[in-house]
N, C-alpha and C positions, 0 to 999 in steps of 0.2 A: 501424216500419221493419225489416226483413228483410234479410238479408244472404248473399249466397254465397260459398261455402269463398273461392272466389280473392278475393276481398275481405278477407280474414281476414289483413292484414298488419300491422306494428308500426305503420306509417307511419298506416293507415287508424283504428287505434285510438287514435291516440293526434291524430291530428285530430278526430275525431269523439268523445273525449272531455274536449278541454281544456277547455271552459266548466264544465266539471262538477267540483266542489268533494268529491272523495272522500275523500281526506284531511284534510279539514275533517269528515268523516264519521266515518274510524277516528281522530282527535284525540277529538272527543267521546265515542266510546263506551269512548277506554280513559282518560281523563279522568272519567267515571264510576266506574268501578269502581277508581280508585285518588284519590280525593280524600278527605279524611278525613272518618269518618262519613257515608262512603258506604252509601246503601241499596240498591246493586246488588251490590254487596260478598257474597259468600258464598249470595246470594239461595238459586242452586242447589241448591247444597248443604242445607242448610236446610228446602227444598222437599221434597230428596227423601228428608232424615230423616224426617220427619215422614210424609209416602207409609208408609213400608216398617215404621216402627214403630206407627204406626196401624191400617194395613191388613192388614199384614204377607205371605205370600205368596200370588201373585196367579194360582191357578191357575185357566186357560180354565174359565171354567161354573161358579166357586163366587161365595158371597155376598162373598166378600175381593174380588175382580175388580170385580165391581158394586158394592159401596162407592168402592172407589177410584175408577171410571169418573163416580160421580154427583160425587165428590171436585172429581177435573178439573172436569169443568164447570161445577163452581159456581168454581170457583178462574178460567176462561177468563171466566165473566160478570162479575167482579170486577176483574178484570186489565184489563176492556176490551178484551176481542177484540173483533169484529165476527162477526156471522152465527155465535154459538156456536150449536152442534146435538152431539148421538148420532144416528149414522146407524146403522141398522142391521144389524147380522151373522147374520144367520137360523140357526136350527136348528142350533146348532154344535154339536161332539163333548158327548156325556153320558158320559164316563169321571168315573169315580170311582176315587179311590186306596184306600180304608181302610185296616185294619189293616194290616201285616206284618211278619214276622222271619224271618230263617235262623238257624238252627242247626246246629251239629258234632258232629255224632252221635259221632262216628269220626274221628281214634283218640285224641281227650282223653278221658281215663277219664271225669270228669263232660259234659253239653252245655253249650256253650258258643257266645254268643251273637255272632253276626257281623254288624257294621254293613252294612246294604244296602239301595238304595232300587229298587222297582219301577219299572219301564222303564215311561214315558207308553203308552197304549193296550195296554198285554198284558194277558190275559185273568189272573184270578185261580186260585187253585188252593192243594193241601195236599199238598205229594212229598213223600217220604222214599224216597231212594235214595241208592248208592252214585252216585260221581263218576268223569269221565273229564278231563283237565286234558289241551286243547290250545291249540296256539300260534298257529294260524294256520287260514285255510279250507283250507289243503292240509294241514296237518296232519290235519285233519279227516278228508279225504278219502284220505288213507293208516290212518285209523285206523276208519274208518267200520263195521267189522265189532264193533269194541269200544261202540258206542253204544247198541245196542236195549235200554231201559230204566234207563237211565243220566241222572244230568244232568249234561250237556256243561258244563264253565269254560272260556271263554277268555280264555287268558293271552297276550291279543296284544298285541305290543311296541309303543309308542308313537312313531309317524314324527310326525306334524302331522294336525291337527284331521281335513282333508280325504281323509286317506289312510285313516283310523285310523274313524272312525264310520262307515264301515261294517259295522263288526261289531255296533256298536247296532242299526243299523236291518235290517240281515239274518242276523245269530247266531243266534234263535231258529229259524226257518223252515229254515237250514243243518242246524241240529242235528238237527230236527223230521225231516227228511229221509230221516233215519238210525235215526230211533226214538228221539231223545232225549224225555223227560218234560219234562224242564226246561233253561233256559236261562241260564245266569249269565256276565257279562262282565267284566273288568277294565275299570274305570270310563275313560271315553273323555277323559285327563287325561295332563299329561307325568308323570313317573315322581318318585315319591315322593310321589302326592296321598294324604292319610290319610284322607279325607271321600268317601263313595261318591258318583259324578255321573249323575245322570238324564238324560232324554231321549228322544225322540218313537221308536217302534221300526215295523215293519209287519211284516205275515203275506203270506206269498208264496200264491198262490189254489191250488197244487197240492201246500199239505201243511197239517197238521194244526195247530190253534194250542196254543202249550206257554206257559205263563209264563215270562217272562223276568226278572230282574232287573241292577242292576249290585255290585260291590263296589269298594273300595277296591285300590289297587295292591297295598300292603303284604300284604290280602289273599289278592289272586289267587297272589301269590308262594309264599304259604304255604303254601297248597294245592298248585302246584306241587313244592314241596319234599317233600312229604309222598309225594307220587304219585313222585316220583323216588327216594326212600329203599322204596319198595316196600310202603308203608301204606295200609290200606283207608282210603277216604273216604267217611264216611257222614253226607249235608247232609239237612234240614228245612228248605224251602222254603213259606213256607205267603202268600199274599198274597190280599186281600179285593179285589182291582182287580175293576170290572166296569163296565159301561155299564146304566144306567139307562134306562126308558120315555118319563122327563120331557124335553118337546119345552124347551129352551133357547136364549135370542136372545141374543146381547151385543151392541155398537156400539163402533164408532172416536171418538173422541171429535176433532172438527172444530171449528177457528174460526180467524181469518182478519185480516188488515190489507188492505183493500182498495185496488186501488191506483188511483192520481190519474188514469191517463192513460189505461191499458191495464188495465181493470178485469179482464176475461175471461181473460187472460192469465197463467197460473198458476205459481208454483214453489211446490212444496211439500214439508215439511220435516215431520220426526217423528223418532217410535221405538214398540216396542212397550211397551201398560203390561203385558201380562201375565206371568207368570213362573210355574217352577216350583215344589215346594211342600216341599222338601227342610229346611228348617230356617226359624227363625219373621222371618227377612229377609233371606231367597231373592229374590233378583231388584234388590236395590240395585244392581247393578255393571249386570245382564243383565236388563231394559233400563231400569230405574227412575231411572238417573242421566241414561243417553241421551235416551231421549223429556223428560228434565224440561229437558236444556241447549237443548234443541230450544223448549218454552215459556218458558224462560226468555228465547231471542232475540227472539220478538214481544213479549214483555211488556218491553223493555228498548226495544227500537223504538217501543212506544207510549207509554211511558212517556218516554222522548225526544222523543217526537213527531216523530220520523223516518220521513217516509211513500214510499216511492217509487213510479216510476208504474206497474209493475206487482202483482198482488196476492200477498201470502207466506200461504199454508194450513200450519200447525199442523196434524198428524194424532196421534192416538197411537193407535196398530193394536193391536186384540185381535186374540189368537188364530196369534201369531208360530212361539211354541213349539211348535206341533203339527203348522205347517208342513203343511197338507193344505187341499182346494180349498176346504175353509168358513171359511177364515182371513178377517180382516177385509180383508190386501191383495186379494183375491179378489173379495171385496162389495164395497171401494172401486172396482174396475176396471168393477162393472157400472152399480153406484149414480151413476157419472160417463163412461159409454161417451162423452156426446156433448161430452163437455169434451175428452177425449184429446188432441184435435188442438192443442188451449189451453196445456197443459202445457208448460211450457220446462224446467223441470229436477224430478228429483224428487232430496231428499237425507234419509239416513237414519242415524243417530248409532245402535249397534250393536254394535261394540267396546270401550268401554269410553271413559273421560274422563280419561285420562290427561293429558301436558302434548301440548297441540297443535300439530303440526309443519307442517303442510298441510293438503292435502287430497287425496281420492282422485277420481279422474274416468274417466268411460267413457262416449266417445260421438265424434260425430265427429271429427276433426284438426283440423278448423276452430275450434270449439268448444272442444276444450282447447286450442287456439292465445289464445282469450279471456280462459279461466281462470287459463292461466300470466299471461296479461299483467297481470291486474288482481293476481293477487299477489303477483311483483314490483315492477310500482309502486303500489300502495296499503297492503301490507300488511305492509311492513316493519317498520313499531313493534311492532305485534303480533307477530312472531317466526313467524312462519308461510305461510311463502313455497314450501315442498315441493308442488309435485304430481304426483301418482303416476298411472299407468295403471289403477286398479284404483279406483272407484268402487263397485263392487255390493256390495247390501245384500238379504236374504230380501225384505223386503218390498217395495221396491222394482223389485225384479226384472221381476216380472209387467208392470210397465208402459212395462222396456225392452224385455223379451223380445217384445212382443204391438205395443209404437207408436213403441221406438226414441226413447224420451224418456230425455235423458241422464241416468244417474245419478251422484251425491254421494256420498261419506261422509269423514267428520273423520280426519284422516290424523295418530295420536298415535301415542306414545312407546311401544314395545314391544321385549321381549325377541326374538330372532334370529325364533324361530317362535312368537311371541304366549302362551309358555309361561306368563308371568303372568299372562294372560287368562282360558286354559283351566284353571290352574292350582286355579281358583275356580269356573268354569262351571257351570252347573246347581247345582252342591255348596250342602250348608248354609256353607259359606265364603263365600260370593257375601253377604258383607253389609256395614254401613257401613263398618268396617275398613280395606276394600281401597278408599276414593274420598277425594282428596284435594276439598278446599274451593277449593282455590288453583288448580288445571289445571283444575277444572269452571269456574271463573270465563275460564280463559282459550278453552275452547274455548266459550261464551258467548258474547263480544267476537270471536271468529273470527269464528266463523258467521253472527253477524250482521254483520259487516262484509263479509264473501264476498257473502252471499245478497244485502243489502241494492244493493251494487253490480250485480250482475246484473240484479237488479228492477228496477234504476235505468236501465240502460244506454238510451241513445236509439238501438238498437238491439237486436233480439232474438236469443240465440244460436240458429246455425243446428242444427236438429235431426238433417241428413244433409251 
């Protein structure tokens, strides 16, 4: 059954769902996971120690990724999925990190060695030059006669995520512009991060590619300081980054509860397993907790034996972090062209697993006229009634951007501008540390009481 916006009333929802026992739904699932000796209890958690300290980080294209990948799957045949598979991600990125360090040449009387992690895809190299320390792209660009043979620092000040990584992804190429050798950034983090943070960077096609890397705030600062007392800066940039010949495939790893009524019919849920490789459990928070609260909800649904009549797809996307067209969301969008139409929501857990407030939604009026309704009235025991305007997730995107399929994401507990997020990101900090046991359980029982209810509805939300 199919429905149009002007149909999308309280009056209509709530006739058209009274036979239907949802509540009796979210009773059992949070009845699980608080009855004593409970084995849904911490599941999560658990899960995804075990991932991060096994596997440990899961960088696109290495044998860590593909352990963990074969991981899943054996854990999805076990769990009793349905239709588990690896689909495949073709010919992804052959970057290689190796070796690296900086060095302070200048003006510590001895060298002195400065924590720093090479920026994803920059080409490798061995500089030794003096330093230029600016603040911004127009700094840049007022100083630009100072740069020819220099490596450029930027010490740019930290607004929010979205404003501020731009200087990851185009600092080098700015620099390069101007005759910079090299590239160095104040790690794309709110202010006082002590742990250098990575991330995905590119080369603009009409200038030269330089190495890039990032440092620490603490860092950039100091260098700063130096350059403003009027002391030469003299860094050793040396990094083995490079792209290999070797052709590499990786897979999403897929499987599914199929549904009673409405088999073809799809929401699908995930996260990414890959991560970056910045310390030895990089990727617990970013995304090894998300994608695991995401199989935890199927495997909690089967294990209940709570089937609804539409089908829930489990994805866990390689290839997040690099955010370029050979990402798994990419290969998922071709690998499934002729499903598109099938697809009623796609939701993607991404920011962290914090305590769960809501959820985030993006998509027609109609449709989050649904959303709201089903989480005010069904989802009141779970504590998680918020829904926000803002659903979208990297990987997800592609498949609103291209067919307009609503997207999800878990709407949790954060600092003003997700400062405790970032705070961690990419960094070797991103590890078990920063994930509570107790909020992964609850955004579990969320999601699968959300999702579940949608899948269920005798009704499909409308996708325009």
């Amino acid at each position: 059954m199919s429905i149009s916006a002007n149909h999308v009333t309280s009056k209509f929802l709530k006739e058209n769902t009274r036979d239907y026992n949802y509540l009796d739904v979210v009773e059992t699932l949070f009845n699980a996971f608080n009855t004593k000796n409970s084995t849904f209890k911490h599941s999560a958690y658990e899960s995804t120690l075990y991932l991060v300290e096994t596997f440990g980080p899961r960088l696109w294209g290495s044998k860590n990724l593909e352990k963990a990948i074969e991981h899943m799957y054996d854990k999805m045949v076990k769990s009793g999925f349905e239709n588990p598979r690896l689909e495949l991600v073709p010919n992804i990125t052959n970057w290689k990190r190796g070796s690296e360090k900086l060095t302070l040449l200048s003006p510590h009387p001895t060298p002195t060695n400065i924590p720093m992690i090479g920026l994803g895809l920059s080409i490798g190299g061995n500089v030794t030059a003096e330093v230029l320390v600016v603040n911004s792209f127009d700094d840049l660009e007022i100083r630009k006669n100072e740069v020819n043979g220099k490596i450029v620092v930027f010490n740019e000040a930290w607004n929010n995520y979205t404003d501020t990584v731009i200087y990851r992804r185009n600092g080098a190429s700015a620099a390069a512009r101007h005759g910079a050798v090299a590239c160095i950034i104040r790690s794309i983090a709110p202010d006082g991060a002590v742990t250098p943070h990575t991330g995905s960077m590119r080369y603009q096609n009409d200038t030269i590619k330089i190495p890039a890397a990032a440092i620490s705030d603490y860092s950039a600062k100091m260098l700063d300081h130096m350059q403003q007392r009027g002391q030469k800066i003299i860094l050793n940039l040396y990094m083995e980054a490079s792209f290999s010949n070797e052709v590499i495939n990786s897979y999403n790893v897929v499987g599914e509860i199929t549904g009673t009524t409405y088999p073809n019919e799809i929401i699908l849920l995930g996260g990414h397993i890959d991560s970056w490789d910045t310390g030895p459990q990089t990727g617990a928070n970013d995304d090894g907790a998300g994608f695991m609260v995401c199989f935890e909800v199927l495997k909690t649904l089967i294990k209940l034996d709570l089937r609804p009549k539409r089908t829930l797809r489990f994805i866990a996307w390689s290839g997040e972090e690099f955010s370029n067209e050979k990402a798994g969301s990419q290969a998922y969008v071709k690998t499934h062209q002729s499903e598109m139409e099938n697809h009623i929501l796609a939701f993607e857990s991404d920011l962290g697993t914090t305590s769960l407030r809501g959820f985030g939604f993006t998509g027609s009026d109609s449709a989050s006229n649904i959303v709201q309704y089903i989480a005010s009235t069904y989802l009141q025991k779970l504590n998680c009634t918020q829904i926000t305007n803002d659903g979208e997730s990297r990987d997800v995107q592609p498949l609103y951007d291209n067919f307009k399929i609503p997207m999800m994401n878990n709407f949790i507990a954060h600092t003003d501008r997700n400062e405790d997020y970032f705070m961690v990101h990419h960094s070797a900090a991103d590890n078990m540390s920063v994930l509570d046991a107790d909020t992964m359980d609850e955004n579990v029982k969320g999601i699968a009481a959300m999702l579940f209810i949608i899948a269920d509805l005798p009704f499909m939300i409308p996708r325009q």
